[in-house]
N, C-alpha and C positions, 0 to 999 in steps of 0.2 A: 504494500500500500504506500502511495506517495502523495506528498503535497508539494506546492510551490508556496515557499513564505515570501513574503514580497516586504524586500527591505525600501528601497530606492530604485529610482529609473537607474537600468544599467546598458550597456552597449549590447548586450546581446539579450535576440528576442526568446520570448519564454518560450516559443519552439526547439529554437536552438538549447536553452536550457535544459527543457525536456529531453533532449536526444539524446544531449551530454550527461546529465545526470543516471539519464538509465542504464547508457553506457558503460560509463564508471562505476555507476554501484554493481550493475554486470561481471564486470572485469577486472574491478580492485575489490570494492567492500563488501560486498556478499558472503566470501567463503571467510572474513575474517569477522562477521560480524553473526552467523546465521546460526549461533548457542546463546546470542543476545537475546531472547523471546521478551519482549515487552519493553526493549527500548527503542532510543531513537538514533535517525543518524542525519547528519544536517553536512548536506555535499556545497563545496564553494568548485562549481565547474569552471572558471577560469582556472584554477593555479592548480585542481585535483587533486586537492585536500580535504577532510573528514572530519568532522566531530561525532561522538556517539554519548549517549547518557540517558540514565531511569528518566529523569525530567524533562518533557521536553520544552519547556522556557527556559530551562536553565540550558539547555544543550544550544538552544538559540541563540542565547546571552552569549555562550563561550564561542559560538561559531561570529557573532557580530563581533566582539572583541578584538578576535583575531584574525580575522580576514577582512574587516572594516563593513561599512554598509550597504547593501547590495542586494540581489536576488541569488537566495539559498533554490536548493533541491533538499526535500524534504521525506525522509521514510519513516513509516511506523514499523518495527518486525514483529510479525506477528508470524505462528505456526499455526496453521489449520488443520484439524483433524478429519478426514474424510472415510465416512464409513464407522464402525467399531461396531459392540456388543452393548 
């Protein structure tokens, strides 16, 4: 599950974001983040860098900090159970 958290107008359109961010969480954060069940992970698609954390304001907080104001890629990880007894 993803969102887009909309910091400020940025150079690149939230299409472009979108492709990047799925991208990356594709091919970098996925297999280092996917025992995380019920956190968050906050992607800055310029530089392809990561934030993850239980809160997700505070994960927001540390991603605007440190990658300044801008438009994040936003995930929730969540496991879904399909089927069972």
């Amino acid at each position: 599950m993803w969102y887009i958290y909309r910091m400020n107008t940025d150079s690149l359109s939230l299409d472009e974001i979108v492709q990047r961010g799925e991208r990356f969480y594709t091919e970098t954060v996925k297999e280092k983040v996917q025992e995380k069940i019920g956190q968050y992970v906050v992607i800055d698609v310029e530089v392809g860098q990561f934030r993850i954390g239980p809160d997700r304001l505070a994960v927001i907080e540390e991603a605007r900090k440190d990658f300044g104001e801008k438009l994040f890629e936003f995930w929730a990880i969540f496991c879904f159970v399909i089927g069972g007894s």
